[in-house]
MILUMKOL-564301 format. One record per atom (N, C-alpha, C): x, y negated, z negated. Coordinates in steps of 0.1 Angstrom, whole numbers, plus 5000, padded with zeros to 4 digits. Layout:
XYZ
...
This chain:
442246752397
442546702384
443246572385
443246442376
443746352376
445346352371
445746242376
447446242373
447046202358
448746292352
448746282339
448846142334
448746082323
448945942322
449645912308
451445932314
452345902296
451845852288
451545742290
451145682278
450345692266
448745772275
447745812272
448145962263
449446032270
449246122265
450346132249
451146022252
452046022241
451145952229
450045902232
448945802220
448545922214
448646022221
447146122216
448046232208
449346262211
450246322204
450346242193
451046162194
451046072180
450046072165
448846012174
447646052166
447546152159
447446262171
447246432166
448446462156
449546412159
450546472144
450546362135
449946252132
449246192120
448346282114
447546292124
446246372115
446846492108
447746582113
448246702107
449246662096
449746522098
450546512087
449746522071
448746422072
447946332062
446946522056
446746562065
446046692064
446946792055
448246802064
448946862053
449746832042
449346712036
449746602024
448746712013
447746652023
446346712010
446146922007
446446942019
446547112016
448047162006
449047072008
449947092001
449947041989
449246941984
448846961968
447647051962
446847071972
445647221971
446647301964
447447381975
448347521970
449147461960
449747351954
449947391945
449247421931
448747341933
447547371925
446747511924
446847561936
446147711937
447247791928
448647811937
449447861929
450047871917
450047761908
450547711900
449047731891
448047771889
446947821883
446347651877
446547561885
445947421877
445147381885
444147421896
442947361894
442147321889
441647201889
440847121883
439247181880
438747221892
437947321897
437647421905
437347541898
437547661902
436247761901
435047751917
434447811916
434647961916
435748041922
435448161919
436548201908
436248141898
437048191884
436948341886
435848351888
435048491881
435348611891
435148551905
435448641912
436948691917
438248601909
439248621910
440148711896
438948681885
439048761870
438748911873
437748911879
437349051885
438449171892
438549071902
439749151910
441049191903
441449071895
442549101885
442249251877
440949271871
440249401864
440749451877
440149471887
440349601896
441749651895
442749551898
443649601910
444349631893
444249571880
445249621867
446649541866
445749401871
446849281862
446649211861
447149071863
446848951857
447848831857
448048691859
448848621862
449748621849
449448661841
450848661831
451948781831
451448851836
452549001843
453548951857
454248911855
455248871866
456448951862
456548941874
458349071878
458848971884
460149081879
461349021889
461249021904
462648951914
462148991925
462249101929
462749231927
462649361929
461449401931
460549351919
459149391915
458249361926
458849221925
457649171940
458249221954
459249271956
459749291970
459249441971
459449511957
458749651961
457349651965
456349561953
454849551956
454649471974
455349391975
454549361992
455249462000
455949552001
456449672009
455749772011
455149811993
453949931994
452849851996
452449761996
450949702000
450849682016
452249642024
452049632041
452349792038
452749852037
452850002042
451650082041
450350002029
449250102034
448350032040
448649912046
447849842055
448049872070
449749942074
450249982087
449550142086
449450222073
448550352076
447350342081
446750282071
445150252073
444550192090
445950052097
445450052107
445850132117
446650212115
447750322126
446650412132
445650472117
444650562121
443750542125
443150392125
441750332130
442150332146
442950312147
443550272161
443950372168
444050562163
444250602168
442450732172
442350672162
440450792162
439450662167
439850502171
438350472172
437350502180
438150552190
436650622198
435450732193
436050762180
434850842170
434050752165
434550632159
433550562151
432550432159
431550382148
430250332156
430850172158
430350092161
430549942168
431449972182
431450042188
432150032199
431350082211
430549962218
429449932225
429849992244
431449982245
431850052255
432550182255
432350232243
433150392243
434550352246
435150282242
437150292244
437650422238
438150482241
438950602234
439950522223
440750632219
441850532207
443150512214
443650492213
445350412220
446150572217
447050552228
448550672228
449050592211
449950762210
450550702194
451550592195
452050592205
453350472208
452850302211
451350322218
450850152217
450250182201
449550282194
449050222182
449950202174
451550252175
452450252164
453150112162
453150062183
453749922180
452549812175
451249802179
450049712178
450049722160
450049852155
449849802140
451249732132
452049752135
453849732129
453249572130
452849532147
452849432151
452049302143
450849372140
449749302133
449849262119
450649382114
451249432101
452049312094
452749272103
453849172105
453749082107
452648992112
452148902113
452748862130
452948922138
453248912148
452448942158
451849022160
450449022174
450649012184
452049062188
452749092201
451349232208
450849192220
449949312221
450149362235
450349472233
450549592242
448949642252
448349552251
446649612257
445949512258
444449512261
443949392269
442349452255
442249322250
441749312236
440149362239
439549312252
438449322259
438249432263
439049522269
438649652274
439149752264
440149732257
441049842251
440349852235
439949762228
439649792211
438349752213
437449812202
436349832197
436149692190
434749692187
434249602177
435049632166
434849752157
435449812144
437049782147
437349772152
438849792154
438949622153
438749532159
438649402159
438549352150
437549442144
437049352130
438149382118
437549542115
438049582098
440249652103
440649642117
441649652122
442249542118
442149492133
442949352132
443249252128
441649172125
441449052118
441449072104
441249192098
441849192082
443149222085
443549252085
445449232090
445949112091
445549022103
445348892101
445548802086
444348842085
444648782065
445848832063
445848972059
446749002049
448149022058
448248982068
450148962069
450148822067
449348702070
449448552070
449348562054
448948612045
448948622030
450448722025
450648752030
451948842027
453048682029
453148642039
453848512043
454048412033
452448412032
452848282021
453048332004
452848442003
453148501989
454848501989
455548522001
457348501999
457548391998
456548272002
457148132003
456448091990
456148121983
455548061970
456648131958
456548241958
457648311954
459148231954
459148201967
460848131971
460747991959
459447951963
459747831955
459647821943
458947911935
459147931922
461147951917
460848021924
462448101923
463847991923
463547861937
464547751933
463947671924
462747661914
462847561904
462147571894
462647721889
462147741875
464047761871
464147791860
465047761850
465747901842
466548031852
466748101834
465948151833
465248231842
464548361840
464448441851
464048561850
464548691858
463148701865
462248621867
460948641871
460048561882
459748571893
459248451901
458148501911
457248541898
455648531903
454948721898
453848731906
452848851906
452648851919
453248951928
452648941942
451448991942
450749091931
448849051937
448048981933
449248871925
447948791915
448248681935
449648601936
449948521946
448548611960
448648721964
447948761971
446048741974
446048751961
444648751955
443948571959
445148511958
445148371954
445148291969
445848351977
446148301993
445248361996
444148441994
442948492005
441948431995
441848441986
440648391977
440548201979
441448161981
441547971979
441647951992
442747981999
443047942010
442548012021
442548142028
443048162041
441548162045
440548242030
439248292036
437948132036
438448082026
437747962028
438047832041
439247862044
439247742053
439147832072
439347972071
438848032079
436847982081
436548022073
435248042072
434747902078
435547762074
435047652083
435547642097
436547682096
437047672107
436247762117
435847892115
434847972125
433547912129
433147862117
432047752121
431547642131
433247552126
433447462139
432947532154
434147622156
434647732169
433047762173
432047782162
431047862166
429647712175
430247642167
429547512172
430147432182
431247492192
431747492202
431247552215
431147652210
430347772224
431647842223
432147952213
433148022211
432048112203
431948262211
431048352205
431648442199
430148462189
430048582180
429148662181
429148792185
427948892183
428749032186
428149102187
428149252185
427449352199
427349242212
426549272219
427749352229
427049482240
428449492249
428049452261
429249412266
429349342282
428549342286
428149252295
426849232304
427749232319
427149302325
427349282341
426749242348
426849102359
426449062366
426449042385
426148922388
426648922398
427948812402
429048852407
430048772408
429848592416
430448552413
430248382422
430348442433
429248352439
429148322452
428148452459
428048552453
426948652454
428148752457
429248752451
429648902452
430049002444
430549072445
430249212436
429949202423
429649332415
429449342403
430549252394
430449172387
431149092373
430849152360
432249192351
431949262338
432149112329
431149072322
431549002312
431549052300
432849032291
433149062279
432448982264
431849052256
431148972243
432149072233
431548992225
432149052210
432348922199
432849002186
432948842172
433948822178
434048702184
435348632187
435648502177
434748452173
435148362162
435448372155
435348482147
435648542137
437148562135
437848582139
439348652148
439848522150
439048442160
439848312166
440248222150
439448202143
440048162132
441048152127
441148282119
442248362113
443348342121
442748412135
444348362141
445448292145
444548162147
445048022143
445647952130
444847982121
445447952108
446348042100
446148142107
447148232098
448348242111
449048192117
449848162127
449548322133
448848412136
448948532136
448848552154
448148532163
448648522180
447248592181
447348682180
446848812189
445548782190
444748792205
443448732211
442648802209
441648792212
440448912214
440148932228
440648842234
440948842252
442248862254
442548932270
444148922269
444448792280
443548732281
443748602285
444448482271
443648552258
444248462247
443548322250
444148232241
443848112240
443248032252
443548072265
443348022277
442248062284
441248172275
439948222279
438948142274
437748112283
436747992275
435648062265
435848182261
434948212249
435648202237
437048202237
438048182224
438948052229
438047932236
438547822235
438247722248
437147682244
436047642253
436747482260
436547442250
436747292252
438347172249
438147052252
439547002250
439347012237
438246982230
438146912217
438847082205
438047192213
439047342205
440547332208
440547282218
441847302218
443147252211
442547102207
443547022195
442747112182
441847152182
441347172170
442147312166
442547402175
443547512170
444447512172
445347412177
446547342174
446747322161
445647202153
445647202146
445747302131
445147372134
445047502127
446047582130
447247572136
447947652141
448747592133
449147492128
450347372124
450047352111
448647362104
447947322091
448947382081
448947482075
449547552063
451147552067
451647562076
453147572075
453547432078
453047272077
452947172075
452847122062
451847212055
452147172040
452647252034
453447322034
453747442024
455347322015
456047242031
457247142018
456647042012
454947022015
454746932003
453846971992
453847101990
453647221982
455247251975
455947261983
457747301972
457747121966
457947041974
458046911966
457346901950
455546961952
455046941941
455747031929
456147111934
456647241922
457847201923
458647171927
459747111921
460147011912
458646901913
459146771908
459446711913
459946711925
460746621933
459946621946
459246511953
458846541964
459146451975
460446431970
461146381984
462146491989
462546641981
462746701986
461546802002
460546801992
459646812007
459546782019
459346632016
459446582028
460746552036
461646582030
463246612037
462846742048
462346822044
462446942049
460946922061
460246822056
459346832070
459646772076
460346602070
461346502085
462146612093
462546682088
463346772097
462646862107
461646922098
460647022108
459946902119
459246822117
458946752128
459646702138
460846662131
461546592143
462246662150
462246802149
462646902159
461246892165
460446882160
459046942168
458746842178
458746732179
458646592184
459746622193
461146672188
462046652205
461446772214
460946872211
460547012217
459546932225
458646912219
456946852230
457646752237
458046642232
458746582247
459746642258
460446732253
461346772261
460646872270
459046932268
458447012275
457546932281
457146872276
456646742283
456946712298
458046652296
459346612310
459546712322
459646822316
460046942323
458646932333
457247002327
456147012333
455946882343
456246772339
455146662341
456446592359
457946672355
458446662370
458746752381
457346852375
456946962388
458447052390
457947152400
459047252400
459747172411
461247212407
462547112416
462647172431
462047302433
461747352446
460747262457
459847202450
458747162456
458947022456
459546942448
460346852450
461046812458
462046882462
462746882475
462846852489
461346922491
460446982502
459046852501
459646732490
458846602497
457446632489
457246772478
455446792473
455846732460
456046642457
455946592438
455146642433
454846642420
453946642411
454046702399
453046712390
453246812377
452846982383
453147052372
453247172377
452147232364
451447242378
449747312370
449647412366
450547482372
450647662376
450547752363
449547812364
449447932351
448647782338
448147722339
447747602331
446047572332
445447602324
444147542322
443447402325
443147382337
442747232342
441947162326
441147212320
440347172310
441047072300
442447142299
442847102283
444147002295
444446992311
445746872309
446946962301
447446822311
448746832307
449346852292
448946752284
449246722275
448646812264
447246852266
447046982256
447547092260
447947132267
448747212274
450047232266
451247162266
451947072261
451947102249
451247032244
451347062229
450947222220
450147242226
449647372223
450947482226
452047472235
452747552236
453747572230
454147402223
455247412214
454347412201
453447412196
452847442186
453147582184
452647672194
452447782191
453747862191
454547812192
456147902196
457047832181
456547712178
457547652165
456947672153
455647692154
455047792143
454847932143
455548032151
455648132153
454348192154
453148142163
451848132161
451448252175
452248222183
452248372197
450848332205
449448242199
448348212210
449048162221
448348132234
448548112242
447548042250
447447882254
446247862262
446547872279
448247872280
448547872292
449648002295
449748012305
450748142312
452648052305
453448142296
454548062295
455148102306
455048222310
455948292326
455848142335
454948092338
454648002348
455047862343
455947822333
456447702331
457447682339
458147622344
459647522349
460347592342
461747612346
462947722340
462847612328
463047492329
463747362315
462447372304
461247382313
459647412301
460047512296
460247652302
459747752298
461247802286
462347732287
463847672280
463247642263
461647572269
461647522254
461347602242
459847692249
459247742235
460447902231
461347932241
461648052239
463147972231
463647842230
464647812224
463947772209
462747742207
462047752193
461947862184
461247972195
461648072187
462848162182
463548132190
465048192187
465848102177
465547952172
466147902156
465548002150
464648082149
464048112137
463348102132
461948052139
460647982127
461047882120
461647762123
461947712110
461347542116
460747562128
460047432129
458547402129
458447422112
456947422106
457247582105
457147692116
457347812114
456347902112
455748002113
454848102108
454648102094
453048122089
453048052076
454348122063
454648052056
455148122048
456848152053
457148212063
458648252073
458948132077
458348022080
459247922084
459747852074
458947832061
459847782050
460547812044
460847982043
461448042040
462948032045
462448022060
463648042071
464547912072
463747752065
464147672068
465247622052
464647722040
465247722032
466847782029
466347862038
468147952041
469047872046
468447792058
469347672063
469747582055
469047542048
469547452035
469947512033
470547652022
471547682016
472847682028
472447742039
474047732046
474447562048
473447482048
473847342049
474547282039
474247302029
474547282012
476247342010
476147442016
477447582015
478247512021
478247442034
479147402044
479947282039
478647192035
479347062033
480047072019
479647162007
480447151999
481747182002
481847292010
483547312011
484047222023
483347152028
483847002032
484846882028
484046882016
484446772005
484746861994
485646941991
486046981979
484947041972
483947041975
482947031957
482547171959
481747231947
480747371945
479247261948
479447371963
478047341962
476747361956
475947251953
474747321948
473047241955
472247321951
470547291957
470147251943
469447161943
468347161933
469047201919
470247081916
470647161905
471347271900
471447351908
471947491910
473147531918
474147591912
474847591920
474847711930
475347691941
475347781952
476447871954
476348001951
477548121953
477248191964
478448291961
478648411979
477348471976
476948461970
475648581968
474348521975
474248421969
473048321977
473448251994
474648281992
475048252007
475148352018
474848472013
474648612020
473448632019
472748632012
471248622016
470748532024
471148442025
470648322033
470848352048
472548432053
473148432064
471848562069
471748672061
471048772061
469548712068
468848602062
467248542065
467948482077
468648422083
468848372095
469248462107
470048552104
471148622113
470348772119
469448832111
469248912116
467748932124
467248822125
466348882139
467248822152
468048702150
469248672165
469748822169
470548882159
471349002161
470249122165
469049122160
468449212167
467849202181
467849072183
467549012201
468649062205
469949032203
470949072209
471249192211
470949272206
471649392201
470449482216
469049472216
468149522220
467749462235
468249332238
468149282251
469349352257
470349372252
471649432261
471249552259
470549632255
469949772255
468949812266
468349722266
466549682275
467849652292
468849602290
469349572303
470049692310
470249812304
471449892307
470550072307
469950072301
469050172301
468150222311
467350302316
466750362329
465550282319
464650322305
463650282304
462850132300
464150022296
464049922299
464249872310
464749922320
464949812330
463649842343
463150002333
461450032344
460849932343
460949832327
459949722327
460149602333
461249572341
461449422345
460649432359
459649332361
459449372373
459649202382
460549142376
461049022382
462749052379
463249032391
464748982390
465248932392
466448862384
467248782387
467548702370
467648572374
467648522355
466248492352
465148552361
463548512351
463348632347
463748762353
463648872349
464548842330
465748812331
466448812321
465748732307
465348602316
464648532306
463348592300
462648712308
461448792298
461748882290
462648962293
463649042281
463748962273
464748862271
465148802260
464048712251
462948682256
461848602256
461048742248
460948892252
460148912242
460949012229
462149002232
462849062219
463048962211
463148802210
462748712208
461948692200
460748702207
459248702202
458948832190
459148902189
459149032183
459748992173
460948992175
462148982163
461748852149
461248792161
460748642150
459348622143
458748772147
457248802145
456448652151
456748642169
455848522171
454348592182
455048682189
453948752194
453548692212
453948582214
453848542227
454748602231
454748612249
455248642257
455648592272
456248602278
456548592293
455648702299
455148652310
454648832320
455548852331
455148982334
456549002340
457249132336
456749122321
457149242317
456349352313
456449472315
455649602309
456249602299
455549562286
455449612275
455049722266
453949752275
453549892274
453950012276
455150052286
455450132281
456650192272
456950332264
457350382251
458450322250
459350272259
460550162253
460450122249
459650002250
459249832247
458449882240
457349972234
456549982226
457350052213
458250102214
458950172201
460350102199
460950042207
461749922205
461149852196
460049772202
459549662198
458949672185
458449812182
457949832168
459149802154
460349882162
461549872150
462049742148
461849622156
462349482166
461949442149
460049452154
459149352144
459449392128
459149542128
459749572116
460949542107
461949532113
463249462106
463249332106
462749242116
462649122119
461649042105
460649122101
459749052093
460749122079
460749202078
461049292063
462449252056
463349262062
465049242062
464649102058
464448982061
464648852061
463748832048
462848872049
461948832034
462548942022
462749052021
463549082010
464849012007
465448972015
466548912015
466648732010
465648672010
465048552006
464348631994
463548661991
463348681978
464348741968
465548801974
466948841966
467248691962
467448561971
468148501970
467348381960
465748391957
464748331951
465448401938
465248481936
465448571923
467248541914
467848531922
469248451919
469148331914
468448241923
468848091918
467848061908
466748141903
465948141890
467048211880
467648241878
468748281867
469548181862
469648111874
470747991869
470447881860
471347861855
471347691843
471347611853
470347501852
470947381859
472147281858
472647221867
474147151863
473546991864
473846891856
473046791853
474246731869
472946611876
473746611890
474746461885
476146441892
477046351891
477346271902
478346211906
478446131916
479046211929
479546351927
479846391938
478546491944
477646501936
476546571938
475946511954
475546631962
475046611977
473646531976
473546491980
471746431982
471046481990
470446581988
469346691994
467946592001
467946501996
466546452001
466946292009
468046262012
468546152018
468446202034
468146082044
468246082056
469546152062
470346122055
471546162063
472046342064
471146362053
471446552049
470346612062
469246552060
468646602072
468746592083
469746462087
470446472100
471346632101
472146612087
472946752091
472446862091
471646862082
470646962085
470247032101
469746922105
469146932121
470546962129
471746922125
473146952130
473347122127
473347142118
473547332114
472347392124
470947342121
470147432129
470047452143
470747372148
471047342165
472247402168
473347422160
474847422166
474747572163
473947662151
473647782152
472747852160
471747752165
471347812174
471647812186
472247722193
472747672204
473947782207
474847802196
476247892198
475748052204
474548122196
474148232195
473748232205
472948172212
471748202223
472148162236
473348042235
473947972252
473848052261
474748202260
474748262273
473248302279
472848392268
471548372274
470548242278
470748152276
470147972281
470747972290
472048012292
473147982307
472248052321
472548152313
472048282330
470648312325
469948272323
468348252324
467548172328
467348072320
466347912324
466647822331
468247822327
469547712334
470247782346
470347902348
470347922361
469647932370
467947972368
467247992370
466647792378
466347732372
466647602376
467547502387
468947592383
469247532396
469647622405
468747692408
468847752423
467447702425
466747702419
465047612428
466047492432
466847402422
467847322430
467947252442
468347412443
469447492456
468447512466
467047552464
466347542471
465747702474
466647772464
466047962464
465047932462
């Protein structure tokens, strides 16, 4: 493989987050328009009138947020039945061209919570372990509907900061109806296309066996709808492969050109969702306050992992071998797709994977597991990271008012203990549940069966997938047995609180600040949309996350680094 070439590769990043910017300019005036019922043009009027008949409502029936936090609770709750049982009888039913039996109750309990949640943390190998049926009417409808559950709390949220004096902020199945109908299934549907006009397959055929390279033994090759899946699971930040190679397999990601292309898709919707709150607010330099911020976290991450990879492991260094560090990495896609693909997928809580993260540089592998531990809130998992990045603004808002004397307020609004406990609530409790469950996973006989690395890389895969779980991102370190009943019923309660707790708790806090009068703004009023708030901004989200997580960064990545140093 050729030496990487900075410059070349900092042109091509650049580019590539232009293109996602300008991309998500235009998808973020779509949704609002989708959600806000003002399309210009609306071919499936009819088939969105309909469903309204079925389900027995209609966009003028809006609830409170109770209403909506009860309706997405019982709607994932019969989507976690429905997949619990497919996944535990599929070896009865037909499309399953290798006879798989169905999963123990403890992998099907954590795999659906997981999918459920929009997390796709997976316990099994996609290829050998689930059926066609299972793939299809399992997972990838799940897919939709947890990446539609997402964006139904972040539409919701934003109704909630800029309507006026009322007790009401939306219809979660009219918003539901509306994220699969406009958005997730139609730009899926192009997007599989592309993938399919890549050499990324689709069919229903089972494995073919061959003969291995070079003429030796039998070779199982794996088929199945993989584009179908690959889609969705890109755009709906959702992770989970149809290979357990994931993103790094060449039937679910053939080429360099797929590979920016589901980056892309990975980064699409939770790029535009603040220039979607900008349009519904009125104000759309509040938007783009909140994406300067989301990028420019995202921009120090890819360089900072950048650096790491591109000055090889400090062991091998030493010992006179320079170079970048290939290891666990896809020669096809380089450094630099490489690279970006990894902080894409960890700051949008997206969990694909084209490369091994276990095999990054302690300072690389520092980066995507310090992404997911802010919270989702860089771009973020659709829907959760704006949510998550909204909370920070209220604690940012909260702080500096009692800085300077003043009541703070957002958007007009003033900001009380009650919206400031929700907020601490959307930030605080998937950290506290890493914490709480990695010093559990360390001290226990049945967590510590799974470490099968010690020292601080063993530490750093604990914390890396209670992490992952907790923030519904779904990647992982290897290294770890995840599979068995600890980590799988751990991990189930992890995701479950992690996704549930923080979005009722944001939509409490949506439902509040729609009650309020607005306060006409004066001269001591904060400026939410000035460069200088989003510096602070970026100050709260680092100094909370950085406080919480240090020891673990200490005796993990950072110690782990310098003893390669040291020459361990």
């Amino acid at each position: 493989m050729p030496a990487a070439n900075p410059l070349i590769d900092v042109v091509t990043c650049a580019v590539f987050l232009l293109l996602v910017t300008g991309a998500a300019i235009l998808a973020g005036r779509y949704m609002a328009a989708v959600f806000s019922g003002t399309l210009s043009w609306n071919p499936f009027a009819r088939v969105e009138e309909g469903l309204y008949r079925l389900i027995g409502t209609s966009p003028e029936q809006e609830e409170t947020w109770q209403g909506y936090a009860r309706d997405l609770l019982l709607f994932n709750a019969i989507g976690f039945c429905i997949l619990f049982f497919i996944l535990l009888v599929q070896g009865i039913f037909p499309l399953n061209p290798q006879q798989v039996p169905g999963f123990s109750i403890d992998n099907a309990l954590n795999i659906a919570v997981s999918f459920v949640t929009n997390t796709n943390w997976q316990v099994y190998s996609g290829e050998t372990s689930a059926s066609y049926l299972t793939q299809i009417i399992g997972l990838t409808v799940q897919n939709f509907l947890s990446a539609a559950t997402g964006l139904c709390v972040a539409i919701a949220v934003m109704r909630g900061l800029t309507r006026k004096m009322t007790d009401t902020i939306g219809n979660f199945w009219v918003d539901m109806t509306r994220a699969i109908l406009y958005v997730l299934l139609p730009l899926a549907c192009i997007a599989a296309i592309v993938l399919l006009s890549q050499g990324v397959i689709q069919n229903f055929d089972p494995s073919l066996t061959t003969v291995g390279y070079g003429g030796t033994g039998p070779q199982t090759i794996a088929m199945g709808p993989v584009a179908s899946q690959e889609a969705i699971k890109e755009l709906g930040t959702n992770g989970g492969g149809f290979f357990n190679a994931n993103s790094a397999h060449p039937y679910e990601n053939p080429t360099p050109f797929t590979n920016f292309f589901e980056i892309f898709l990975i980064l699409l919707i939770p790029a535009a969702l603040p220039f979607t709150f900008g349009i519904l607010a009125g104000d759309k330099k509040q938007g783009w306050a909140l994406f300067a911020a989301m990028l420019l976290l995202f921009v120090a991450a890819t360089g900072t992992l950048y650096l790491a990879e591109l000055s090889g492991n400090p062991a091998l260094n030493s010992e006179n071998v320079p170079g970048m560090s290939m290891e666990g990495k896809e020669v096809r896609f380089g450094l630099a797709g490489t690279v970006l693909f990894s902080t894409s997928t960890t700051a949008a809580a997206c969990g694909a994977v084209n490369a091994m993260h276990d095999s990054l540089t302690p300072l690389g592998g520092l980066v995507p597991m310090f992404l997911i531990l802010l919270g989702e809130v860089v771009f973020g998992g659709i829907g959760s990271g704006f949510v998550t990045m909204v909370a920070f603004v209220i604690v940012a808002v909260f702080i500096a008012g009692l800085m300077i004397g003043r009541t703070p307020e957002y958007l007009a609004r003033k900001i009380e203990i009650f919206e400031m406990k929700m907020a601490l609530v959307t930030i605080l409790v998937p950290g506290i549940l890493v914490l709480i469950f990695t010093g559990i996973a360390l001290v226990v006989e049945g967590g510590i069966a799974g470490i099968f690395n010690p020292g601080p890389h063993g530490l750093s895969e604990v914390v890396y997938a209670f992490a992952s779980m907790a923030n519904n991102n779904g990647s992982a370190f290897a290294g770890l047995n995840a599979a068995i009943p600890f980590y799988s019923l751990t991990g189930a309660l992890v995701m479950a609180i992690g996704r549930y707790v923080p979005a009722v708790a944001i939509l409490a806090l949506a439902g509040s600040m729609a009650r309020k009068k607005t306060i006409p703004s004066g001269p001591g009023t904060l400026p939410t949309a000035s460069p200088s708030f989003v510096l602070w901004l970026l100050a709260v989200i680092l100094i909370i996350g950085a406080l919480t997580f240090f020891p673990f960064f200490a005796m993990g990545p950072l110690a782990e680094h310098l003893s390669l140093l040291g020459g361990l």
